[in-house]
N, C-alpha and C positions, 0 to 999 in steps of 0.2 A: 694471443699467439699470432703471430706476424709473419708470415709464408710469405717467398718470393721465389720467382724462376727469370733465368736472364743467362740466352746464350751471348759469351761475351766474344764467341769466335776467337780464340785461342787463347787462354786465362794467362801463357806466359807476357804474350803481346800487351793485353790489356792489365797488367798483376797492378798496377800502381793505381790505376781508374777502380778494379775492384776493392783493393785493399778503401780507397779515400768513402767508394759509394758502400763498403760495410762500416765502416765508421758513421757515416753521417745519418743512414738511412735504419741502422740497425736492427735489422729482420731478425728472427729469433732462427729459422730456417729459410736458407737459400739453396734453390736448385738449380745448378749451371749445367749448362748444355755447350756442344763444338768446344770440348777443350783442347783437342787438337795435340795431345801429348800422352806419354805411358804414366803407370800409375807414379814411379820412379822419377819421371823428370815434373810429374806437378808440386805446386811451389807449396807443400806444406807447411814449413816455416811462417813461412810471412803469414798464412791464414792465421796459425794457430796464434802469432803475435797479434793479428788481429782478435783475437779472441771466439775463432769459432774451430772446433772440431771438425773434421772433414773424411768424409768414405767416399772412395774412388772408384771408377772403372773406366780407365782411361785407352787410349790406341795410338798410337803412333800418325801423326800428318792427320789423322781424321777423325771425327767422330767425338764421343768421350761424353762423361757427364759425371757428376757427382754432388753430394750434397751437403754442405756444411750447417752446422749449428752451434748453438750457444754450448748443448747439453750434448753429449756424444754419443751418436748413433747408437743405435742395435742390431741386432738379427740383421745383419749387413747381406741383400742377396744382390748380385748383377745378371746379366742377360733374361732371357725369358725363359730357357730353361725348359725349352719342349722339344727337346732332341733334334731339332733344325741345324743343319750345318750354317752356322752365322756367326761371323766373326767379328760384325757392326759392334762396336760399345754405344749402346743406344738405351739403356736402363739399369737402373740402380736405384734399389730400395730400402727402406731402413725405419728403424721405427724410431720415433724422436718425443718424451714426453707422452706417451702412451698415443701417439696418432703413427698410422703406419705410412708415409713419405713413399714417393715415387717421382724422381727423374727422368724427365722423358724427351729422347731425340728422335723422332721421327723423321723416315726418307724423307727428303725433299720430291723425291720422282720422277726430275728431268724433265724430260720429253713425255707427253701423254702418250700411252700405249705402249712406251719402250719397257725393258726390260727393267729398268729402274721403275717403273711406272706400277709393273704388276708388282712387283717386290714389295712398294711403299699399301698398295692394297692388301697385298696376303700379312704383314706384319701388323696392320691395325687388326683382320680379322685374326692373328696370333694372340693381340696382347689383349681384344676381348676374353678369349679363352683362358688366358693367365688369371685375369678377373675371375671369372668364374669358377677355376680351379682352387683358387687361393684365396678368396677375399667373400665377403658377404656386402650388399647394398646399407644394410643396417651399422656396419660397423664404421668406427673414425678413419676414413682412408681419403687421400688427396693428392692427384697427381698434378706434377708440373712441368711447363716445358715450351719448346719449341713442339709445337704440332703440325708446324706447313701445309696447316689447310686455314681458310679463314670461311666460318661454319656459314654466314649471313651476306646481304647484299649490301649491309651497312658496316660489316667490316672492311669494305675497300672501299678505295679510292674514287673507282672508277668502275660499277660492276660488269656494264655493259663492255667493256674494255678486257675484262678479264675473266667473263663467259669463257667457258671449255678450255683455259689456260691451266699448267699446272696449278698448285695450290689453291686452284677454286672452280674444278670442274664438278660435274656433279657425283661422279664417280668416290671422290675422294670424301665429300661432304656428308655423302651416306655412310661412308667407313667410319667417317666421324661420331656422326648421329648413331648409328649403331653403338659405337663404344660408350657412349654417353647414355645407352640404355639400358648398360647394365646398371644406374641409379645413380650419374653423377652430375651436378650442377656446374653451369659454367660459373662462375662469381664474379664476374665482372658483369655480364650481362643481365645476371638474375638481379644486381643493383642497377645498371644504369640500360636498363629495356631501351630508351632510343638513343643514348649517346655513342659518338661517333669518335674512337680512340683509334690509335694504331699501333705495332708492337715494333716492327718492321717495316723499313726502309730500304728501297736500293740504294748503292754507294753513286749511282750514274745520275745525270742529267737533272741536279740536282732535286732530286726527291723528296728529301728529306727537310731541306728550306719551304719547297713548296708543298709540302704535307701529302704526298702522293705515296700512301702507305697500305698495309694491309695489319690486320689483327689476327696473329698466327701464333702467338705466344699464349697461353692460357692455362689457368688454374682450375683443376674442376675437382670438388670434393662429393663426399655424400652426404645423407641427409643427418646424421647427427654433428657433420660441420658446417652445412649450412644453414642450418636453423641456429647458427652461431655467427654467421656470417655478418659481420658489423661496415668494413669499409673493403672496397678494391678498387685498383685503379693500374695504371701506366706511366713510371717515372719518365719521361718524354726528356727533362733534362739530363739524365744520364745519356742519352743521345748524340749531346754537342759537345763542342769540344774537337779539339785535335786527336786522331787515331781513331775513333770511338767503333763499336762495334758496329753492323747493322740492324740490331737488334736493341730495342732499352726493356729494362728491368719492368716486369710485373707483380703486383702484391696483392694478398689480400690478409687481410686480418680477421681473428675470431675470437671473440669471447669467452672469459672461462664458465 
């Protein structure tokens, strides 16, 4: 079973780069993040031409996520669903093939300390508590996404550079760590312990040519998917290209 997540920053913008990189690449489950549209205007057609099923929870101009498959979702839930007035489309869950699937857009946070800032902290400590409302450590569950934080000093660029910046102050990286104890493995890291990948590029000053990135996209499962855990990695060429997102696709694979 072949999991991927990849914000493609507006799926209507990017529809034809998606459509080409689900053909080529053929995840059995893809979780997209910033679709940037309602459930209504995302381009279901053309997925399902492409051959995957898709459950939505989309927003208007912002936000948005959903997740396609070979095999068509179930038990379809969106938001977090703990009585918060929050109108972010930021999660969408589903079960796919007996493993339970989660899409995941996490705040980016802005400004450290701003109001954005505390938001993106009190929602990671929400969707721990989703965890442990809902879910067991033991059981096949995997979440995916955009997470805007990059957990390590090896997933940037530049760490010293981007000490106490958003996405990699230490603030956020505890938020991180935290959610990841309720029993979930990162999978890329749990395979490549010193290698140095990125998921994310800025659009400016060419970054992306000179590989000045961070690793903020990420898969983490638990322990009965990854003691199945066989390959993961970083599609880096879905990256280039004309239009492309700032974001390339992340995979990981597991054994039956």
């Amino acid at each position: 079973m072949k999991i991927a997540a990849w914000n493609v920053n507006s799926v209507r913008a990017r529809l034809d780069r998606l459509v080409d990189w689900l053909k080529s690449a053929q995840p059995d489950v893809v979780c997209l993040q910033e679709l940037k549209c309602t459930d209504a205007e995302f381009p279901m057609e053309a997925v399902r031409e492409a051959g995957y099923h898709a459950a939505v929870h989309g927003q208007k101009t912002y936000n948005g996520v959903a997740i396609l498959a070979k095999t068509e979702p179930t038990d379809v839930l969106c938001g977090l669903s703990d009585g918060v007035d929050d109108s972010h489309a930021r999660l969408i869950a589903a079960t796919v093939n007996g493993v339970r699937v989660l899409s995941v857009y996490a705040p980016n946070g802005q400004e450290v300390d701003s109001p954005a800032y505390q938001y993106k902290l009190e929602w990671y400590a929400r969707l721990r508590l989703y965890l442990d409302a809902r879910h067991k450590p033991g059981e096949p569950l995997v979440l995916c996404g955009d997470w805007n934080v990059a957990p390590e000093d090896i997933d940037t660029w530049d760490p010293a550079l981007w000490e106490g910046q958003t996405l990699f102050t230490q603030k956020e990286r505890k938020a991180l760590a935290h959610l990841c104890a309720f029993g979930l493995t990162d999978t890329f890291r749990s395979l490549h312990p010193k290698e140095q990948r990125f998921s994310w590029w800025d659009y400016r000053m060419l970054a992306f040519p000179k590989n000045k990135g961070l690793r903020i996209d990420h898969i983490f499962a638990t322990e009965p998917l990854a003691k199945r855990l066989v390959a993961a990695d970083v599609d880096r060429e879905a990256r280039k290209g004309k239009q492309p997102s700032d974001h390339a696709p992340v995979w990981a694979e597991f054994k039956d």
